[in-house]
C-alpha positions as CSV (number, residue, x, y, z in Angstrom):
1,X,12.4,-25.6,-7.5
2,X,15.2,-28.1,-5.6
3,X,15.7,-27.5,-2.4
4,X,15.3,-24.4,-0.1
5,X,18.4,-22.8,-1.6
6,X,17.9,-20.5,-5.0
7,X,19.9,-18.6,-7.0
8,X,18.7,-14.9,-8.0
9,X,20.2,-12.6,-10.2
10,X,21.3,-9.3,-9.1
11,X,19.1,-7.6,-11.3
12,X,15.4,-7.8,-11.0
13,X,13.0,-5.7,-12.6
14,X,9.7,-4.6,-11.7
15,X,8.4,-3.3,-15.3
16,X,5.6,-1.4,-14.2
17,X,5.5,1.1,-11.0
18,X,3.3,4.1,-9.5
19,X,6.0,6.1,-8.1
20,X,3.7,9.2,-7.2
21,X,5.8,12.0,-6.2
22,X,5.0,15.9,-6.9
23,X,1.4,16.4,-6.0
24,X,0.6,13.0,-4.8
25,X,3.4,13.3,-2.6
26,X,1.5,12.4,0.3
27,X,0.5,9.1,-1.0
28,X,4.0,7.6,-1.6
29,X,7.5,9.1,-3.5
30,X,10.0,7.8,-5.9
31,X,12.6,7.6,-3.0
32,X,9.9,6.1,-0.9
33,X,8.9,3.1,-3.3
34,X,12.5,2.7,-4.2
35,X,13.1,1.4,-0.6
36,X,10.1,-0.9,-0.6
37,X,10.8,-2.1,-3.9
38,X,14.5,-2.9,-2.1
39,X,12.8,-4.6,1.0
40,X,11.4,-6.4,-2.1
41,X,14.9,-7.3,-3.6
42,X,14.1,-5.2,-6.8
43,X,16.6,-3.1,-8.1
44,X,15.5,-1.6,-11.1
45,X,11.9,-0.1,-11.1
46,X,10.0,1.3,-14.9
47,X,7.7,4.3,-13.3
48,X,4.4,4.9,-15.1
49,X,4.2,8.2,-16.7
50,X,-0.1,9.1,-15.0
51,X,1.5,11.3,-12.3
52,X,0.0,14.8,-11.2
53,X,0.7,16.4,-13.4
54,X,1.3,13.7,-15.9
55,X,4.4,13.3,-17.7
56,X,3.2,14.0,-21.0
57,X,6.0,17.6,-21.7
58,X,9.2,17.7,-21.6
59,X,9.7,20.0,-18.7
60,X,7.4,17.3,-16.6
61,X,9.3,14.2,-17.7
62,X,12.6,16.0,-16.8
63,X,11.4,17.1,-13.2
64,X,10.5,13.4,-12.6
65,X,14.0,11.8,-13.8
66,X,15.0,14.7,-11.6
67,X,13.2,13.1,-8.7
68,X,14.3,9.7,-9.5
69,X,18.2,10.6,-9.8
70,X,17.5,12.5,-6.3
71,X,16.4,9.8,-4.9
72,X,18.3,7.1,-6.2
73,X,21.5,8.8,-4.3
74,X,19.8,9.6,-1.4
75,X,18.9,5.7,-1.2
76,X,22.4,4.9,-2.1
77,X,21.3,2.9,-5.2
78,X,23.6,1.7,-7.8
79,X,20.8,0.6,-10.2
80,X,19.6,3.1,-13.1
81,X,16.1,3.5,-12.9
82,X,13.7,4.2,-15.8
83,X,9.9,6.1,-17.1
84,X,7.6,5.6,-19.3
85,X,6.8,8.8,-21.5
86,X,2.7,9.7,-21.2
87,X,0.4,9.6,-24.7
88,X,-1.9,12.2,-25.9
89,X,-4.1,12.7,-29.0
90,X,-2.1,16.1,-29.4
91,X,2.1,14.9,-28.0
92,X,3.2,12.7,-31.0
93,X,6.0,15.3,-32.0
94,X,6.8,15.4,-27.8
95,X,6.9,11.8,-27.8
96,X,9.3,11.5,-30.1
97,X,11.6,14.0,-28.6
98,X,11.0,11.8,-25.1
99,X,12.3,8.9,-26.7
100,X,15.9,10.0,-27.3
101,X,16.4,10.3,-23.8
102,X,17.6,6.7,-22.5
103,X,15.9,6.9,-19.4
104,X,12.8,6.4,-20.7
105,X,11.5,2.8,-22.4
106,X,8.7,3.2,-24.3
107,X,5.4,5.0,-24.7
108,X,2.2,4.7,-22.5
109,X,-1.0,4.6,-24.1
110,X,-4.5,5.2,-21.1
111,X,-7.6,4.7,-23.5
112,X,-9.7,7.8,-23.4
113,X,-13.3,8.0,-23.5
114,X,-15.7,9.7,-25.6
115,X,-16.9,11.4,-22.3
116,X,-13.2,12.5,-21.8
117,X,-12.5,10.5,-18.8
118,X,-9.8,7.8,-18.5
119,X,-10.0,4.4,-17.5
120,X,-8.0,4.6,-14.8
121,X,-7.7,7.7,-11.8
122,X,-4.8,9.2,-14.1
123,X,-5.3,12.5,-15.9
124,X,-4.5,11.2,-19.4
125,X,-5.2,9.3,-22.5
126,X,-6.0,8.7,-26.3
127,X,-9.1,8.8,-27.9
128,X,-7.9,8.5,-31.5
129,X,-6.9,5.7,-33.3
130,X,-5.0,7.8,-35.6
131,X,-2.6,8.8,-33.0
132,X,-2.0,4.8,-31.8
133,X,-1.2,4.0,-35.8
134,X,1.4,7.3,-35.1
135,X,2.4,5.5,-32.0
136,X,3.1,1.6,-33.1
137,X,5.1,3.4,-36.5
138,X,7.2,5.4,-34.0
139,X,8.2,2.1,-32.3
140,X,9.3,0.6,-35.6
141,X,11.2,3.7,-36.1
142,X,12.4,3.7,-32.1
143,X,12.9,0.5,-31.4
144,X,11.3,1.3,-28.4
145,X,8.2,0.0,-26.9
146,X,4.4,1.2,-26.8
147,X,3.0,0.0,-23.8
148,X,-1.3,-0.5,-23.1
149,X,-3.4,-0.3,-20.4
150,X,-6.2,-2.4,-22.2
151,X,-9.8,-1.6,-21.1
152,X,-12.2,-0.2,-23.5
153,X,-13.7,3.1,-22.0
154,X,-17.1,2.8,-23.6
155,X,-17.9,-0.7,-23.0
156,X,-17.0,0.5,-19.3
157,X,-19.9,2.9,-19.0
158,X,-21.8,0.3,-20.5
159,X,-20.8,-2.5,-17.9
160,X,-17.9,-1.6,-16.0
161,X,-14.6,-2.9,-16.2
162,X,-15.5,-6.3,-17.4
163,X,-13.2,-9.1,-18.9
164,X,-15.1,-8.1,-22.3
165,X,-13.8,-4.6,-21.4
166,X,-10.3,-5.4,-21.3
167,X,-10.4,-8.0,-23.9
168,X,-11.9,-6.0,-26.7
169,X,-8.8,-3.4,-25.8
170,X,-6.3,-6.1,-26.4
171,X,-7.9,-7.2,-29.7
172,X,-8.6,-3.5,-30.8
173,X,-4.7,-3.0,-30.4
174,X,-3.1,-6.4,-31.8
175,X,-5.4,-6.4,-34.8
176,X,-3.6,-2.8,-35.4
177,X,-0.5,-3.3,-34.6
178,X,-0.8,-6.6,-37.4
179,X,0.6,-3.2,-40.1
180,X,3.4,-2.3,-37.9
181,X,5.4,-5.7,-37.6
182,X,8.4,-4.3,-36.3
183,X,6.8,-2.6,-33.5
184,X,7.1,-3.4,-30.1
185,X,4.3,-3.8,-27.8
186,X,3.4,-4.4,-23.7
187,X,0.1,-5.8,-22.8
188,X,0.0,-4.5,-19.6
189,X,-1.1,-6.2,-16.0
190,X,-3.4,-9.0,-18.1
191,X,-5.9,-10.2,-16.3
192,X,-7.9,-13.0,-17.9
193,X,-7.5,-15.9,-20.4
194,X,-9.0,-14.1,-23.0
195,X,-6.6,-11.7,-23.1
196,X,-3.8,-13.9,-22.5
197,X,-5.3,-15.8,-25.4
198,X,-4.9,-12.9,-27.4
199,X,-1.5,-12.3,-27.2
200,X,-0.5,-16.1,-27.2
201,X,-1.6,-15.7,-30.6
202,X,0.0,-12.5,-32.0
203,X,3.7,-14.4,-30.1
204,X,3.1,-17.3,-32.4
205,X,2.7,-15.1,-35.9
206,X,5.5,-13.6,-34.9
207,X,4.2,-10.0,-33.7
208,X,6.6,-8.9,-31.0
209,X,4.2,-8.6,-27.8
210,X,4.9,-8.9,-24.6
211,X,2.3,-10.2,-21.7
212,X,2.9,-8.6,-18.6
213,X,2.0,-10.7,-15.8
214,X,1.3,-9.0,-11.9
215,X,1.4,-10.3,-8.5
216,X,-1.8,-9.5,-7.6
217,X,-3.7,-11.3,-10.5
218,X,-2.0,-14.3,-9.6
219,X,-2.1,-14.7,-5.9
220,X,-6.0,-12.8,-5.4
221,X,-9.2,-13.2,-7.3
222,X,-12.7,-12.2,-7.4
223,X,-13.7,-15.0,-5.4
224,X,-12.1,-14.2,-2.7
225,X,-9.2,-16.3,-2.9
226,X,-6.0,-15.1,-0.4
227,X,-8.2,-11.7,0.7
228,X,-8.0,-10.4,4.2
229,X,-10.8,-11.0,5.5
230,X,-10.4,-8.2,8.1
231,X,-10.1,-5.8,5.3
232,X,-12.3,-4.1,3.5
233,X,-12.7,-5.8,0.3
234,X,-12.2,-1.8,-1.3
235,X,-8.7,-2.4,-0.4
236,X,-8.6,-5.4,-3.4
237,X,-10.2,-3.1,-6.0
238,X,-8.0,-2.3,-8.9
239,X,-7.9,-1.7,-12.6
240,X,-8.5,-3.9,-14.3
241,X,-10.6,-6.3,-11.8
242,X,-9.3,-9.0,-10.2
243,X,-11.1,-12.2,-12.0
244,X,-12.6,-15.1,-11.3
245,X,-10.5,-18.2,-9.7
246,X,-10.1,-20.2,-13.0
247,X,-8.8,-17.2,-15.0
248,X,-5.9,-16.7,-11.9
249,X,-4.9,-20.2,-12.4
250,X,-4.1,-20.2,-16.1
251,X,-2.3,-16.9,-15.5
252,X,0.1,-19.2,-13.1
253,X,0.5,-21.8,-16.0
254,X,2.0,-18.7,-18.1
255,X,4.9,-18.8,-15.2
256,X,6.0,-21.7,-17.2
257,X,6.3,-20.5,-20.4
258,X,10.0,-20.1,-21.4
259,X,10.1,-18.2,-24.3
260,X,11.1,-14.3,-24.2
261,X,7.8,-12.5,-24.1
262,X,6.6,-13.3,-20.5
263,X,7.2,-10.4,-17.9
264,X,6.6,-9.5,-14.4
265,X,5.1,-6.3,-13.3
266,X,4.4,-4.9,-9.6
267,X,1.6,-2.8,-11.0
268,X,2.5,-0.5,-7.4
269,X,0.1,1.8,-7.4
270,X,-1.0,3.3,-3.8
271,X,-3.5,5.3,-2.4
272,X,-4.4,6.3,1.3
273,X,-6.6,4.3,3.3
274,X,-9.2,7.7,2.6
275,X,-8.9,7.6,-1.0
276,X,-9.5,3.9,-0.9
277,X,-12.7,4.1,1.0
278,X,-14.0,7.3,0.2
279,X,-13.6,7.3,-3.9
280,X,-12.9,3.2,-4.5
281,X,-10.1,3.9,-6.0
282,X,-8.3,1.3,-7.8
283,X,-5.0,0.2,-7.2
284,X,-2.8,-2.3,-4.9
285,X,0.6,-1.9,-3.2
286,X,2.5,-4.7,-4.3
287,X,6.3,-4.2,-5.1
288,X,7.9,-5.8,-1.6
289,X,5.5,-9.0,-2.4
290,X,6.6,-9.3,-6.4
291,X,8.9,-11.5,-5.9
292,X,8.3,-13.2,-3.0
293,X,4.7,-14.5,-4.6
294,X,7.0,-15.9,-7.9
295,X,9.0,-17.7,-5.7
296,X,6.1,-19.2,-3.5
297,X,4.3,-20.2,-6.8
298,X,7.0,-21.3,-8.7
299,X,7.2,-24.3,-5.0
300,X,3.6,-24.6,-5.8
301,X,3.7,-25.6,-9.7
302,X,7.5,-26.5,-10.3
303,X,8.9,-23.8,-11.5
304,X,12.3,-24.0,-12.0
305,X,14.9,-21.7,-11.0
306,X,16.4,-20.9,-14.1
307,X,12.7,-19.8,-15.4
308,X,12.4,-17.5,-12.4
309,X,15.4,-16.3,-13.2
310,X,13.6,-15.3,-16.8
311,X,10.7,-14.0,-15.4
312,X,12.6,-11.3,-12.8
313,X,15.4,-10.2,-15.1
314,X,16.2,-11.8,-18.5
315,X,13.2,-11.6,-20.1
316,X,12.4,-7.8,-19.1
317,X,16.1,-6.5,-19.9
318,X,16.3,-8.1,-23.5
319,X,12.8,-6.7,-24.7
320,X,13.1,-3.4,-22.7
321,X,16.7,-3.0,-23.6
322,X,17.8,-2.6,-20.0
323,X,21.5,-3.2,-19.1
324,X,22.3,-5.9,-16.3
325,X,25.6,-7.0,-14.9
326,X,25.0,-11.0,-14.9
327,X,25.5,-11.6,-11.1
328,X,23.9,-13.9,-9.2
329,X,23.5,-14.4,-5.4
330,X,22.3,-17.5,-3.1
331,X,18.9,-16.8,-2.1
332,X,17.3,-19.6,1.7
333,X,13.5,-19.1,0.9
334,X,12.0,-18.1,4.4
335,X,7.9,-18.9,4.4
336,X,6.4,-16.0,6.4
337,X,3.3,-13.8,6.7
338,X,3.2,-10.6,4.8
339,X,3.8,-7.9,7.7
340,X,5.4,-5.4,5.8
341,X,3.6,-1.6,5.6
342,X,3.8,1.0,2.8
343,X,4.6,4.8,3.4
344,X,4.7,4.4,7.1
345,X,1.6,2.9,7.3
346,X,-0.3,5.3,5.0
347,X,-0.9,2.5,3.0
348,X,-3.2,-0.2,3.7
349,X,-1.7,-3.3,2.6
350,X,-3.9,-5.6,1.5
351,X,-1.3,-8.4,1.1
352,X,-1.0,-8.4,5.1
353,X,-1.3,-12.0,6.3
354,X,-0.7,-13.7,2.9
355,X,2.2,-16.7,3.6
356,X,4.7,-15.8,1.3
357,X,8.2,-17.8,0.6
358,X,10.6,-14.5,0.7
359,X,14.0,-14.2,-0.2
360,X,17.1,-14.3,2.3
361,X,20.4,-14.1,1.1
362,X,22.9,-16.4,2.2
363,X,26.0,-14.5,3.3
């Protein structure tokens, strides 16, 4: 990047966000995370459908938009917002009815266990391959996307939530998606080369895969790299684990990759300081440091501004569909420690202290 001064579109889109609401309430809301995501300089958020209770019925999926359109006006937001519509081995006929609506993108797939537990703290999944073959043929059919949280449950209770974990998830599902060419796929929050590998390889055959990239995989890793060290390393747990230092690193080379299939996601997902401690679960705030961690790395490798232009808003809005007006806005870059809470301080940020190049528009 040239100088101090940067151009930013209007529209930037956080792909993948854990907007809580309804009975997680008290860990964040949609209207909530719609202003950090602002304080962020995101305006168009995709909310993940594992909510309590999940957004897997019609009923549920219209409460949430319900939520969402509430608090859109209450934030005075002009930007539509958008959901991801929740899997199960028993909702393919629901699914399909979820995907008329336009407020909702594409599928989410959670693998589920043998035990019946998912991979993540989220109430739902799919065992059965059967139903992901249903799944990748109603995406031909859509033109909408199926989305994957890659980690295989039963090499987890073998080992835990390995790289071999995640990448035998990503192979599992690219190897059957090779019958559904039409189909469009997210590999979601990847995490180490050999899953990056993976879908490198299925973009240059032609399969129609996009590699979700988060901030928190490229700014932490399991060494330690960027953590608070007055914070409990709990508060840098999430799913899937961050990885060793040389896997972060050629996650940042993938920053440079122009072509269409590279995305960014917040991966927001919060829980109370309790929750956190108490039950390790996984999960990072992250959506006012998204951008802000592009633009410091794109300094650090040479990124330049027309690719960080791809990687907040072009990319995502051509393979998820989503309209976008074209404007763009002059941007100073201000270097400053992350001091910026979630939910009122509910919320242990984990990013606190990280130096940051944020966003200031010129006026």
């Amino acid at each position: 990047m040239i100088g101090e001064t940067i151009i930013l579109p209007s529209n930037i889109i956080d792909t993948h966000c854990h907007g809580r609401d309804m009975q997680q309430a008290y860990k964040t809301t949609v209207a909530r995370t719609l202003f950090e995501a602002r304080q962020g300089k995101i305006t168009t958020s995709i909310f993940m459908p594992n909510t309590s209770p999940p957004i897997i019925d019609i009923e549920t999926l219209e409460k949430y938009l319900s939520i969402i359109d509430d608090a859109v006006v209450s934030r005075s937001i002009k930007s539509k917002q958008y959901v991801y519509f929740g899997a199960t081995d028993m909702n393919l006929s629901v699914c399909r009815e979820a995907l008329k609506n336009p407020a909702v993108v594409g599928i989410k797939i959670y693998p589920l266990g043998k035990s019946g537990k998912t991979v993540t703290t989220g109430t739902i999944g799919v065992a059965k391959n059967i139903m992901i073959l249903h799944l990748l043929n109603l995406s031909e059919i859509s033109g909408k996307l199926i989305a994957f949280h890659c980690d295989d449950p039963e090499i987890i209770v073998l080992e835990g939530n390995t790289i071999r974990a995640e990448a035998a998830y990503v192979e599992k599902i690219l190897t059957m998606a090779l019958d559904f060419p039409r189909a469009k796929i997210v590999i979601c929050h990847v995490s180490c080369i050999q899953s990056a590998l993976l879908v490198i390889k299925a973009q240059r055959i032609g399969m129609q895969v996009a590699l979700e990239l988060c901030p928190h995989y490229l700014w932490f890793d399991a060494d330690g790299k960027n953590w608070n060290p007055e914070l409990d390393p709990v508060f840098y747990h999430c799913y899937n684990n961050l990885r060793p230092r040389e896997h972060r690193k050629f996650l940042m080379s993938l920053l440079l990759d122009n072509g269409p299939f590279v995305i960014i996601g917040s991966d927001n997902a919060p829980h109370t300081k309790e929750e956190k401690i108490e039950n390790r679960f996984g999960g990072l705030p992250s959506n006012q440091e998204m951008v802000a961690v592009v633009l410091t790395l794109a300094r650090q490798i040479g990124i330049s501004n027309q690719q960080v232009i791809r990687l907040l808003c072009l990319n995502a809005a051509k393979f998820f569909q989503i309209p976008i007006c074209g404007e763009m806005k002059p941007y100073r870059l201000e270097k400053r420690a992350v001091d910026a809470t979630y939910n009122d301080g509910i919320i242990v940020n984990p990013w606190i202290g990280s130096e940051l190049y944020f966003p200031v528009l010129v006026k």
